[in-house]
ZATOR-971251 format. One line per 2 residues: number of its first residue (from 0); their letters; for each residue x, y, z of N, C-alpha, C. Coordinates in pm, 1 decimal. Example, Ala and Ser with C-alpha at 12.3 -4.5 7.8 and 13.67 -1.06 7.14 Angstrom:
REM ZATOR-971251
0 = as = 1319.0,-569.0,780.0,1230.0,-450.0,780.0,1320.0,-330.0,780.0 | 1285.0,-225.0,708.0,1367.0,-106.0,714.0,1290.0,3.0,787.0
END
This chain:
REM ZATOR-971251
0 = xx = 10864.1,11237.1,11552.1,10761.1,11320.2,11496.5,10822.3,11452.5,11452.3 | 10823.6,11527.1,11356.6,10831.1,11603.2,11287.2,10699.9,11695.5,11298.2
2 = xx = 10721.6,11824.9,11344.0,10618.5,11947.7,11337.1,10673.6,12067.8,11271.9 | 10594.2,12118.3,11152.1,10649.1,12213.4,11083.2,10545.5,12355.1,11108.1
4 = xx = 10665.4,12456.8,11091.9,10598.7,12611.5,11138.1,10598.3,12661.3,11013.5 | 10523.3,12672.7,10887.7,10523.8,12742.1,10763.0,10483.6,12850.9,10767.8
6 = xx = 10559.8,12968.0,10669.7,10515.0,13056.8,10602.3,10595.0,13167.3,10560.1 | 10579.3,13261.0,10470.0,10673.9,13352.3,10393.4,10774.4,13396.1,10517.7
8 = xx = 10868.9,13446.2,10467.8,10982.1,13514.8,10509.6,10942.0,13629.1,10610.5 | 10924.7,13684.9,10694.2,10893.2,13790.1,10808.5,10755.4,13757.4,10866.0
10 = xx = 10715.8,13638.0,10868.2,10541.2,13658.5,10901.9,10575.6,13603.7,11058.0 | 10615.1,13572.4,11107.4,10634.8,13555.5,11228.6,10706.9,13410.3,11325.8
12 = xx = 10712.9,13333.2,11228.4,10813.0,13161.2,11228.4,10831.5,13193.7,11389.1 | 10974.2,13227.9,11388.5,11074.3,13248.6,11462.0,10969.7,13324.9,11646.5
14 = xx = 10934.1,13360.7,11635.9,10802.4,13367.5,11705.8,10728.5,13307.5,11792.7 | 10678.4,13210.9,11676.9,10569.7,13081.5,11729.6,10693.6,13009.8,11797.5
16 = xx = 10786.1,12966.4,11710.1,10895.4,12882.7,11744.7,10942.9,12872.5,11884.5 | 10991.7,13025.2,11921.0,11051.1,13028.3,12063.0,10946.3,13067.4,12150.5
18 = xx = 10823.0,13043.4,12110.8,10734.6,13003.3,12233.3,10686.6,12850.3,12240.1 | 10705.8,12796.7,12153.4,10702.1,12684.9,12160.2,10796.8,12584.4,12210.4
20 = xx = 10896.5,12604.8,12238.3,11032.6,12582.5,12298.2,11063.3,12593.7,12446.3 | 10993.5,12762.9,12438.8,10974.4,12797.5,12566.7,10888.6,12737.0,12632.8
22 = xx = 10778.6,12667.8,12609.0,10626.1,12631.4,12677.9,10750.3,12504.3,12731.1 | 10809.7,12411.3,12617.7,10792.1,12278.5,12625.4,10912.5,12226.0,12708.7
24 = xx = 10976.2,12358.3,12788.8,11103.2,12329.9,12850.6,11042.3,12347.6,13016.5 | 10917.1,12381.3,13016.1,10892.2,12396.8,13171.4,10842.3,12217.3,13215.6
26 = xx = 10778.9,12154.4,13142.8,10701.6,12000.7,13119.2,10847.2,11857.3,13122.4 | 10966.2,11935.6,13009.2,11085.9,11818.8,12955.1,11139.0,11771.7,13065.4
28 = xx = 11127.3,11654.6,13031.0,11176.0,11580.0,13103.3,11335.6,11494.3,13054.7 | 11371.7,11528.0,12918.2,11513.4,11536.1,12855.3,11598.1,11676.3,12794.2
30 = xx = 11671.7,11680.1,12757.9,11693.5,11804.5,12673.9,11635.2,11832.9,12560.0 | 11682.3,11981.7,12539.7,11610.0,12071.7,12395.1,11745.3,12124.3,12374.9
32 = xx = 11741.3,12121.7,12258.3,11882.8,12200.9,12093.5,11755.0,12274.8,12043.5 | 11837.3,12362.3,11985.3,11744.2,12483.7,11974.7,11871.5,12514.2,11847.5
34 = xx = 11819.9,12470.0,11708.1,11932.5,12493.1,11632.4,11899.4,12637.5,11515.7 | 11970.1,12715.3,11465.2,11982.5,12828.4,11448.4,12107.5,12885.2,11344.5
36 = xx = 12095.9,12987.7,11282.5,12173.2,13046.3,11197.6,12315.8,13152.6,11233.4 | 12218.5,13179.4,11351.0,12317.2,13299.5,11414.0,12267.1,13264.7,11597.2
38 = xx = 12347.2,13390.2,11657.3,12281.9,13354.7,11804.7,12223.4,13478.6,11835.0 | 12159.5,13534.4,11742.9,12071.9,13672.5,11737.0,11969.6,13608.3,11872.8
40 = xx = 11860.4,13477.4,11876.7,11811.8,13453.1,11963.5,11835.4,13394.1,12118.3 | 11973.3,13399.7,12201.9,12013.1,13388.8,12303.1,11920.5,13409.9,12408.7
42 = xx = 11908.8,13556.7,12398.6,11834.4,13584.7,12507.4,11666.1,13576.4,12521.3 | 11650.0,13500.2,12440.9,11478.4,13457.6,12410.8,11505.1,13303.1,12477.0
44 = xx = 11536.3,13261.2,12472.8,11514.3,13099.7,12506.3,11586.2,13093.1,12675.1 | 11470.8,12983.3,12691.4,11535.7,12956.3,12854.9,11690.7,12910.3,12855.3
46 = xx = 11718.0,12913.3,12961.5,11865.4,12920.9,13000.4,11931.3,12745.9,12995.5 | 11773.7,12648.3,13028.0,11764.0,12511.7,13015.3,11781.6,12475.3,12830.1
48 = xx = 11767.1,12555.1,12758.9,11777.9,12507.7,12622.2,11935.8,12514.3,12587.4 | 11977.8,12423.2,12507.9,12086.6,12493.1,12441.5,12100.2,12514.7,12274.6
50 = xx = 12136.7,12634.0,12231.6,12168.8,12721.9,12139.9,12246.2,12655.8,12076.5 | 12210.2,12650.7,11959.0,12360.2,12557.3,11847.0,12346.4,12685.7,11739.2
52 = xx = 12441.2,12752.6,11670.1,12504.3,12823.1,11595.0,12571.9,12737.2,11519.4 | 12457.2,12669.6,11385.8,12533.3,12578.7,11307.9,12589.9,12642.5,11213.3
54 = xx = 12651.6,12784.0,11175.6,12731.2,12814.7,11082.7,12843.1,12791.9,11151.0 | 12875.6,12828.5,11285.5,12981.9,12785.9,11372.4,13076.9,12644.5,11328.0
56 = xx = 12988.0,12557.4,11293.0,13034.2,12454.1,11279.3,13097.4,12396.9,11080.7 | 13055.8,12506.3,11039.8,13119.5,12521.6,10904.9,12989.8,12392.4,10781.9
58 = xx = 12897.3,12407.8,10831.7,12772.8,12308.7,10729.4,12734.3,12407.8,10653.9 | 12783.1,12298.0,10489.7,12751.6,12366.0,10377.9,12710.3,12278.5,10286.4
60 = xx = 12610.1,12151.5,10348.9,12504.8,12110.0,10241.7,12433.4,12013.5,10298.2 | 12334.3,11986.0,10228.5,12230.3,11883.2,10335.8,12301.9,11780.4,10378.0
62 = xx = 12409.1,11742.1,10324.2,12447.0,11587.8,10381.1,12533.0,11601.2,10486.8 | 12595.3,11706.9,10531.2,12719.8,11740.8,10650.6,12575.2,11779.2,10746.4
64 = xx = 12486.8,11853.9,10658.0,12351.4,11881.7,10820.6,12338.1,11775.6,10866.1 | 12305.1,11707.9,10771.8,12198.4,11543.8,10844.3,12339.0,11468.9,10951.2
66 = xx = 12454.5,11471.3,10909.9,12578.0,11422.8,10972.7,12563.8,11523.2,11116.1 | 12547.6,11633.5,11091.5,12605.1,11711.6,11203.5,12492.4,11681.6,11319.2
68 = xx = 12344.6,11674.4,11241.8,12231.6,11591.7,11340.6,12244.5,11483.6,11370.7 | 12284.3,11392.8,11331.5,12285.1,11283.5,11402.5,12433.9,11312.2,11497.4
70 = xx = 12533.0,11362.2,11492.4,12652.9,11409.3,11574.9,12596.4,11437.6,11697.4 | 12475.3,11557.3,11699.0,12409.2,11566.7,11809.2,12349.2,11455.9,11897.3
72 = xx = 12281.9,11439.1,11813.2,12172.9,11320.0,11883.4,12246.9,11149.0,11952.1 | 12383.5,11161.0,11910.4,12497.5,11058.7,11935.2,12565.2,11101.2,12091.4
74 = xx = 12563.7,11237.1,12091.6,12604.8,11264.5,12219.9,12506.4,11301.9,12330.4 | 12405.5,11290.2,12322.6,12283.0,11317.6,12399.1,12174.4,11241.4,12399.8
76 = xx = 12192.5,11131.5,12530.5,12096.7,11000.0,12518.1,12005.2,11077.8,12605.0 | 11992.7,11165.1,12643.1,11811.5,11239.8,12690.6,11801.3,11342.6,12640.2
78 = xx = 11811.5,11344.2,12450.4,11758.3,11434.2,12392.0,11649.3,11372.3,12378.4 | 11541.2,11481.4,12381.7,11430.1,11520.9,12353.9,11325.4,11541.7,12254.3
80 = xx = 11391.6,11722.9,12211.1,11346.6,11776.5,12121.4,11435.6,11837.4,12037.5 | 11442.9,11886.5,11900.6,11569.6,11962.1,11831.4,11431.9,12057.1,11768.0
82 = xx = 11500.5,12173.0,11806.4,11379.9,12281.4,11729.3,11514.9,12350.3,11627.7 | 11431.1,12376.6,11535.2,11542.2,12410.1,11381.4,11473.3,12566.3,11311.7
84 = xx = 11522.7,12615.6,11398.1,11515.9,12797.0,11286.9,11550.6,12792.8,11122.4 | 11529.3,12876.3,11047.6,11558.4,12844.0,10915.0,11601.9,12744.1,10888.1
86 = xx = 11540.2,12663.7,10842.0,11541.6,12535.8,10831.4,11604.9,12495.2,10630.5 | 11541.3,12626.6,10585.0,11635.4,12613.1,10442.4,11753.6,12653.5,10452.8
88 = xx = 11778.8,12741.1,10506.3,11890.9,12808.7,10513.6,12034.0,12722.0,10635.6 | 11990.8,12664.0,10747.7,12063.8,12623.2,10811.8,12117.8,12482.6,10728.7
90 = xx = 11975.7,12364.8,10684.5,12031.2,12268.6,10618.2,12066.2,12275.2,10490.0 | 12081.5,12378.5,10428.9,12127.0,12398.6,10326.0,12021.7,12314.5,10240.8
92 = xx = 11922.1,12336.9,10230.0,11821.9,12292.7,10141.5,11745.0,12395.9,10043.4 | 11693.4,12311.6,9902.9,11627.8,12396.3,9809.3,11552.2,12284.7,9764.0
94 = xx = 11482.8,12308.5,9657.8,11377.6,12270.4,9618.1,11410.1,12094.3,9539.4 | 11554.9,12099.9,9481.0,11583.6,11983.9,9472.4,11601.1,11854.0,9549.4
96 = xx = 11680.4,11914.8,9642.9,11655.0,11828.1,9776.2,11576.2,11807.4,9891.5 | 11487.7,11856.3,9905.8,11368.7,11876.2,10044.8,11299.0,11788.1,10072.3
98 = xx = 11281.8,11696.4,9953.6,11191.9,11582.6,9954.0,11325.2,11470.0,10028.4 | 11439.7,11406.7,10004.2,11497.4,11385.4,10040.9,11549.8,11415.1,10146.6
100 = xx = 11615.6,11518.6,10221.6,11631.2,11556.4,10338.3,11527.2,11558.4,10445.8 | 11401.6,11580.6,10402.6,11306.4,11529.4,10511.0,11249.5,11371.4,10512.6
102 = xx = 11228.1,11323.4,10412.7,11274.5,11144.2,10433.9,11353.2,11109.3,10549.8 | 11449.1,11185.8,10534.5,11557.9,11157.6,10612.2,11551.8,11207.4,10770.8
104 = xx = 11516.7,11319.7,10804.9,11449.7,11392.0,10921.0,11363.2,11273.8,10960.3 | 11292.3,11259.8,10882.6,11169.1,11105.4,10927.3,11211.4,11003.5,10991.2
106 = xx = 11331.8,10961.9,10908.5,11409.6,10784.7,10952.8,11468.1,10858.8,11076.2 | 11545.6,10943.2,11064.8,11576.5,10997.8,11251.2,11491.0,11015.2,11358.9
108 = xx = 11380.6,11060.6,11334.1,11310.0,11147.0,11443.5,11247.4,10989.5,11516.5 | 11210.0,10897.8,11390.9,11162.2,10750.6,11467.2,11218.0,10684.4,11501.6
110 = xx = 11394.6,10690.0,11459.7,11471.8,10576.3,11465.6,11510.0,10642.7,11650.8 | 11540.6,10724.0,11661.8,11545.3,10813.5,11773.3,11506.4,10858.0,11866.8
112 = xx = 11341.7,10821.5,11836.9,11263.8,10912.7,11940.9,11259.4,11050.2,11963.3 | 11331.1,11150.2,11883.8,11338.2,11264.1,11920.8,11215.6,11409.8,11823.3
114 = xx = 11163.1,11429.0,11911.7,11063.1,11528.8,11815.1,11152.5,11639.1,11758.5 | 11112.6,11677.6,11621.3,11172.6,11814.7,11544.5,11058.8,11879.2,11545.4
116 = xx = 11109.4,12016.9,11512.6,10996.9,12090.1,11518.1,11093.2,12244.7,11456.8 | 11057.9,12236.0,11278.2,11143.4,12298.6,11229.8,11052.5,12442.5,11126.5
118 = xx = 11096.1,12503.0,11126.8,11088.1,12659.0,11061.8,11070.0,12693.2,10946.5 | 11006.0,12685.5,10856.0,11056.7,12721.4,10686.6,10954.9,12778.2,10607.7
120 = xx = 11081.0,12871.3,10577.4,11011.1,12995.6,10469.2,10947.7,12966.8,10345.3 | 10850.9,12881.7,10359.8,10727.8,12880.6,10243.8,10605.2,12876.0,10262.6
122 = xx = 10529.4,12924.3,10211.5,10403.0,12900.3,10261.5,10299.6,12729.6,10215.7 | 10243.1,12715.8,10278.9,10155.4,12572.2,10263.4,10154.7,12529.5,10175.6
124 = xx = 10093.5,12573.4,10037.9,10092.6,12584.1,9933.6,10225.8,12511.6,9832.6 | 10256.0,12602.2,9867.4,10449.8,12558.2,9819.1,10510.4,12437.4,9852.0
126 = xx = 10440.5,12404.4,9983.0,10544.0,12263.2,10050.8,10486.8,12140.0,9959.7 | 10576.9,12068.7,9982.4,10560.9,11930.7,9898.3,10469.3,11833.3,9960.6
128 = xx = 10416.6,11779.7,9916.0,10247.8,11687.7,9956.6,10324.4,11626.3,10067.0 | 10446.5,11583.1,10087.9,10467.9,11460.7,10193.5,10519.6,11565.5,10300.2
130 = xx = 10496.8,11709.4,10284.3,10558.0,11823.0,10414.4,10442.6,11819.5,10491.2 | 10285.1,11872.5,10403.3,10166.8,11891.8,10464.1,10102.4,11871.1,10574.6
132 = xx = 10119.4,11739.0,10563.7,10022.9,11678.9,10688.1,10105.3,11714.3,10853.2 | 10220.9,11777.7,10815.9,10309.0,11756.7,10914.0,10318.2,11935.3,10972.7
134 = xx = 10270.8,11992.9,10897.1,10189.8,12168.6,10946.9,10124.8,12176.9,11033.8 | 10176.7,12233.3,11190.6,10111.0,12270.2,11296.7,10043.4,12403.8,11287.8
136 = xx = 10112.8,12480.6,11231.5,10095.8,12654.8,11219.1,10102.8,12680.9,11063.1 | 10042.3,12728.9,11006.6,10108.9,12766.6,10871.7,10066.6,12968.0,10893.3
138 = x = 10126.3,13024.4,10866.8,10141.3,13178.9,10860.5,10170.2,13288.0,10750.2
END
């Protein structure tokens, strides 16, 4: 399952996000990735999550992301959840590819079992008909 946090650039994403992370790590009963741009958010997330700093890892286009996610999810048979901060910006996505890269988020999250629950700077409006239905928060 796929849950998306929409809306412009400063309205509060990042926010909802790490309380939502936070709620869902007191209940887990597998692990949480908590994936991210920088490690500006360390000290917000429980100590049970772990922090991925995917510039760290040198991803510079949707197809090394989707590789570097499933990399994860290959080494962690009680993952869980993967929560995804900038979600354009980390997978290197734009408007050409989004429809595609979340297809793809889809065939993982079921083939997997693992819930996403990802971040992105657009508002409702903007997202593509097959993003919609998948808006928990829009902001």
């Amino acid at each position: 399952m796929i849950q998306i946090i929409a809306g412009a650039k400063g309205k509060g994403k990042t926010k909802v996000l790490l309380e939502k992370v936070n709620n869902e790590v007191k209940s887990a009963k597998g692990s949480i990735v908590y994936l991210d741009k920088n490690n500006k958010h360390m000290y917000e997330l429980s100590n049970k999550i772990r922090l991925v700093n995917v510039r760290d890892y040198l991803v510079e286009n949707h197809s090394e992301f989707l590789g570097f996610l499933c990399g994860i999810i290959s080494c962690d048979h009680d993952l869980q959840s993967i929560y995804l901060d900038s979600f354009l910006t980390v997978a290197a996505v734009d408007n050409e590819n989004i429809n595609i890269v979340f297809d793809k988020l889809n065939l993982i999250s079921n083939q997997f079992k693992i819930n996403l629950c990802i971040s992105i700077s657009m508002n409702y409006d903007q997202l593509p008909d097959n993003m919609k239905q998948n808006v928990i928060v829009s902001l």
